[in-house]
N, C-alpha and C positions, 0 to 999 in steps of 0.2 A: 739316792744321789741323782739318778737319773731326773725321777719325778722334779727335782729342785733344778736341773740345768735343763727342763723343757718349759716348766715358768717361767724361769728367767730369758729364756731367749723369747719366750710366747709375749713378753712387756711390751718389745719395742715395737711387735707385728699389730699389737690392739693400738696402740698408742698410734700409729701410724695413720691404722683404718678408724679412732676416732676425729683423727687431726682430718682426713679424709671425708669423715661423714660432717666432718663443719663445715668444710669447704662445699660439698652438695648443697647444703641447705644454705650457706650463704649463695648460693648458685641458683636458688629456688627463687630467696627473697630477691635478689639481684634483678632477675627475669620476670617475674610477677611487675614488680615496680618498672621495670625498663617499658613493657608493655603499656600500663596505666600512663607512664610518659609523654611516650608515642603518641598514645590514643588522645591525651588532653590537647598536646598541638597540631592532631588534627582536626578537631571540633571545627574550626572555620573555614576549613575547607571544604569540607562534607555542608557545613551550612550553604555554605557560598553553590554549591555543587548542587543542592537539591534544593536549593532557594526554598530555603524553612524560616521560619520565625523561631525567635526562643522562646516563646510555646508550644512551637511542634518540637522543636528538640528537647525540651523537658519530659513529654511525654515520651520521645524515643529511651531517655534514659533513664523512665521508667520500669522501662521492660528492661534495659540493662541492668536494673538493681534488681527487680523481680527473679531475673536467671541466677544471678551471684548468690541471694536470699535464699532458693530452694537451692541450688548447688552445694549451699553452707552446710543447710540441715540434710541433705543425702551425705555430701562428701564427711559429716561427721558420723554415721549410720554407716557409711564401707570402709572408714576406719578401726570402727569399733569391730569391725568383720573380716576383712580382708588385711588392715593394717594401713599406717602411713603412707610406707614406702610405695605400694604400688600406686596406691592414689595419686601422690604426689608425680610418680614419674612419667603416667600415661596423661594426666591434666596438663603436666609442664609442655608436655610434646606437641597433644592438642589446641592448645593456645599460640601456639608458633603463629597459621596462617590465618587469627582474626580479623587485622590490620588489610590483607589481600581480599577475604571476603569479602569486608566493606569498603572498600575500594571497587571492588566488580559490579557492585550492589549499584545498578540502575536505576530504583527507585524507593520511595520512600518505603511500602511492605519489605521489601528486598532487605535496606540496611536496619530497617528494625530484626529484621532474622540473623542477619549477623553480627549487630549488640547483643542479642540474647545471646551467642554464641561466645561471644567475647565476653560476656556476665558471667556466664555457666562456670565457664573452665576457670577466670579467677578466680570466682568462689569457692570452689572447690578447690581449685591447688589453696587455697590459704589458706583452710583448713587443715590440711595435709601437711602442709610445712610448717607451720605454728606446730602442729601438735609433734611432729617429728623432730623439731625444736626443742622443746620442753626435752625430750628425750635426752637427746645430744646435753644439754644442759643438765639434766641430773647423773650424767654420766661423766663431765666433766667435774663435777662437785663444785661448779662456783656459778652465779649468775651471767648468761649472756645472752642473754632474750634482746635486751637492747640494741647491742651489736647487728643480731640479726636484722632486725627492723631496721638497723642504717644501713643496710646491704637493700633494702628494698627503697630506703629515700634515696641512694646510691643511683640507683636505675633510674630514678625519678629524674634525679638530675641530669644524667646523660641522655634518657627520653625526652626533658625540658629542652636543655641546650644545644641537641644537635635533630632536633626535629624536623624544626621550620627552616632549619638552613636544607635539609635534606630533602626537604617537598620542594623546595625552590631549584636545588641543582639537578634532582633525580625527577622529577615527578611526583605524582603521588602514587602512583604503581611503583615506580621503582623504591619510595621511601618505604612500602610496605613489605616489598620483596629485599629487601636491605634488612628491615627489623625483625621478617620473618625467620628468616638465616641466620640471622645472632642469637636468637632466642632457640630455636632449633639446635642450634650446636651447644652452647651451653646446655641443654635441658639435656643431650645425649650424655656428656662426659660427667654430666650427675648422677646419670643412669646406674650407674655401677655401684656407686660409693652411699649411698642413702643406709642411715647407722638402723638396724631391724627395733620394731619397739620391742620393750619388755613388757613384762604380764600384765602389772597394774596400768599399759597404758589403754587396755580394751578390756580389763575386770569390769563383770555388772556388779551392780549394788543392789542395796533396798532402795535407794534413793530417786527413785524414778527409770532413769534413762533414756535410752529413745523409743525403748514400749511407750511410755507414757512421758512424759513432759518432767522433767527433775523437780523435784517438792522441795526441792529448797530453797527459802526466800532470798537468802544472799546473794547468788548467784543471778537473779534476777536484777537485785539493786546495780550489782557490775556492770550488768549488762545495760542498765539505761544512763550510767555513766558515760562507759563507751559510746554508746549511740550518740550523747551531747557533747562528747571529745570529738568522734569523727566527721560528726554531719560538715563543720565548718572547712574541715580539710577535702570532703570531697565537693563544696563549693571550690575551691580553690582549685583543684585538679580541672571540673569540670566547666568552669564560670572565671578564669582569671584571664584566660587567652584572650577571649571573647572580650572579657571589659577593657585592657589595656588596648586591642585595637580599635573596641567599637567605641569606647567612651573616654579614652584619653590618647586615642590617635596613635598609638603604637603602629608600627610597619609589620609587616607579615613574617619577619625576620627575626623580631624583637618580642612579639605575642608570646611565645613558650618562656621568656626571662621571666617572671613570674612567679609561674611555676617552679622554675630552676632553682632560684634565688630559696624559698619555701622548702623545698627540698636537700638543697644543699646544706642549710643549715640545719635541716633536720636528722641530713645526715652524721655531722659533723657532730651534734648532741650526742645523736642516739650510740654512734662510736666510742663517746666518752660516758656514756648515761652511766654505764654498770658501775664505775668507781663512782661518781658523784651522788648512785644511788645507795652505795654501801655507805658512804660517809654522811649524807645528810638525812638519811632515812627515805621511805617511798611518800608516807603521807607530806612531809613538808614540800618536797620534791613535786609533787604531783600539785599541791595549790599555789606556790608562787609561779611554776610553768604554767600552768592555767591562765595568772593573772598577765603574766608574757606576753601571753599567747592573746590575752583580748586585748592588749593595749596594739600590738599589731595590727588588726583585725578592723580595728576602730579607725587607725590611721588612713589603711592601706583604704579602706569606704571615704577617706575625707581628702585623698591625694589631692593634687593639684596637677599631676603628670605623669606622666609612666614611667620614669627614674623615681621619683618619688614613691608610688606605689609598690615596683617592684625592692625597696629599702623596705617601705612597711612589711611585705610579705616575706622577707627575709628575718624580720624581728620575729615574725608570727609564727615562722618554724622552729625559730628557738624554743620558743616556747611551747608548740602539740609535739615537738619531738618524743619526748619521754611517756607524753598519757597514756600510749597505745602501750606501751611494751608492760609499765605497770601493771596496767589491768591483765595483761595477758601473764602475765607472771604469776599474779595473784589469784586468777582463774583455774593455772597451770598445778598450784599449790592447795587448790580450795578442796578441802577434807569432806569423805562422805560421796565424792564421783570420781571417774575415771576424766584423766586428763583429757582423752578423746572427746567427753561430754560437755564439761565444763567450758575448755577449749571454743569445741559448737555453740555452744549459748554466747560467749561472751564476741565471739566472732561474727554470727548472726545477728548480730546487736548491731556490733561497728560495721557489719557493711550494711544495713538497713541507717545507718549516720549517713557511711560514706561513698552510698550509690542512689539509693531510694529517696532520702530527703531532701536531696540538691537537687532532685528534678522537680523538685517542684518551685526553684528558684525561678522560673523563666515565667512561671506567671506572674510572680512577686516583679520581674525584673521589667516583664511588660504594664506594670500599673505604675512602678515607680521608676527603679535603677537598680543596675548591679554597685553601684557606689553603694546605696542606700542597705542593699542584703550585705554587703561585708561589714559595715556599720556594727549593723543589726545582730548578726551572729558575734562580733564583738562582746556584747550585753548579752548572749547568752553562756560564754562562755567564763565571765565573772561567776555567774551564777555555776557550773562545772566547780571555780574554784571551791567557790562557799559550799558543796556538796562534798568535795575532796576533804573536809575539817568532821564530818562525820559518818562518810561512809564504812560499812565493815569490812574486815579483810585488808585493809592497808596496815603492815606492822613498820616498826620503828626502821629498820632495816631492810633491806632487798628480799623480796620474799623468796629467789632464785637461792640468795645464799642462807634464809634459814631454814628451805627447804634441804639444802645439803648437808647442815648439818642435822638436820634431824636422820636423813640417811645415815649418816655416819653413826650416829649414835645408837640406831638402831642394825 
């Protein structure tokens, strides 16, 4: 009898601390994305500041996808070791004061050291919260991978929207010491509450690992989807501020609407993604957003003005809203690795999209235009759709919920 009234009061306490450990990791994505924000509407001031060309800041944000890239594949390597949680809480913490370093940053060597800085620790916290995610998610028994990821377009948007008003009333030291301090506090009252993984999240396999490189081809095909979903989202983050002031006359106030606009509706999707993904399935789901997402894309390259542009970039987040979380679901679900693993490959992928390949927009953007690259990546992301019709690993349904049930029934 005893045994039966220490269960039943033990419900409400787990139930509490998983309701707890959602809120952490929405707290993660939140942060992560508020950051990436920030950082997009500062781009023109750091330009303006070190009086660079967007050839030299392409190459600076080289090295910022270079650091996120190896951060991806370590911060998946001290998951599979240490676990999630710590990764996750010590990355959140250290990313606080990126925004300040590069703001101190003097000169050009100087702010390439504190991109890399700023690279490192996203990359690594992403890894860490994705996979501590997945956790959370099969502990809940229902798909919300989605949600989470709108908790990091979330950030997006209030890093889009209230950036450039904050560099103009604060400074740019003080907008740094402002976003330092929100992100700081959040990452602390996460601290606590991060749900521990279970076994199968850091079981080795035969399947490779991070001894060796995972031998399975699937997982590779994921991973270069990924890549051709996010490359265009990190032009946007990284390249929209920039075009709306430089190329269609936007005010320094208005530059980060762009971004916003892209974010907001990505949030607003990925919110709703889990149910729309349970009812329409992930593969259909995944190529008419696709197709969204390049009619977008195509527009926002052919604006006429920066209300116009920023409407395009709003359609185009409707549409990359859901491919991320897809694939991460589907990676999250993929038999034969530890979610730790899988997780890293498919993450390694999208930030070599969404950091590494946008830097090389600024030489594209100095022989032609940033009109012409969003155009451009348009036409590549039709082509995403037509890959989404026969990639493996997309089932009829949310892989989130037929991973739960296959829990259950096991």
């Amino acid at each position: 009898m005893s045994t039966v009234q220490h269960t039943e009061a033990g419900a409400p306490r787990d139930a509490r601390r998983l309701h707890l450990a959602r809120l952490a990791v929405y707290a993660a994505f939140f942060v992560n994305g508020f950051m990436v924000g920030h950082w997009a509407t500062k781009i023109p001031v750091l330009v303006e500041r070190l009086g660079i060309s967007e050839a030299v800041l392409g190459r600076l944000i080289v090295l910022f996808g270079i650091g996120a890239v190896f951060a991806l594949i370590g911060g998946a390597w001290m998951v599979t070791r240490i676990g999630s949680v710590a990764v996750v809480r010590w990355t959140s913490v250290l990313l606080a004061p990126s925004l300040v370093l590069l703001t101190l940053a003097p000169s050009l060597p100087a702010a390439a050291l504190a991109l890399l800085w700023l690279g490192v620790f996203l990359g690594a916290m992403d890894n860490a919260m994705n996979a501590n995610g997945i956790g959370v998610e099969r502990a809940l028994g229902r798909p919300v991978m989605s949600s989470f990821h709108g908790f990091w377009s979330l950030g997006g948007v209030a890093g889009g929207l209230t950036g450039g008003a904050m560099i103009a009333a604060f400074g740019e030291m003080g907008h740094a010491l402002i976003v330092g301090a929100i992100v700081l506090v959040l990452a602390v009252w996460a601290f606590g509450h991060y749900r521990p993984d279970d076994a199968a999240m850091r079981q080795s396999t035969g399947s490779g690992g991070w001894r060796g490189l995972p031998r399975s081809p699937g997982i590779y095909v994921l991973g270069l989807v990924t890549l051709l979903a996010y490359a265009p989202e990190g032009t946007v983050i990284d390249w929209s501020a920039l075009y709306l002031r430089e190329e269609l006359g936007a005010p320094l106030v208005v530059s980060g609407y762009a971004y916003a606009a892209f974010s907001a509706t990505m949030a607003t999707m990925r919110l709703t993604g889990d149910s729309l993904r349970g009812r329409f399935g992930d593969r259909p789901m995944f190529v008419a957003s696709a197709l969204l997402a390049a009619t977008g894309l195509v527009a926002a390259g052919m604006a006429p003005g920066f209300v116009f542009a920023c409407l395009a970039f709003l359609v185009a987040g409707i549409g990359m809203a859901n491919l991320a979380p897809i694939m991460f679901s589907a990676a999250g679900a993929y038999q034969g690795l530890p979610p730790a693993v899988s997780i890293g490959v498919i993450t390694t992928f999208g930030y070599a999209g969404l950091l590494f390949v946008p830097a090389f927009v600024g030489a594209v953007a100095d022989a032609f235009s940033l009109a012409v690259v969003f155009a451009a990546w348009g036409v590549v992301v039709v082509a995403v759709a037509l890959a989404g019709l026969v990639v493996p690993g997309l089932p009829s349904r949310s892989s989130g919920r037929a991973d739960s049930a296959s829990a259950r029934k096991s």
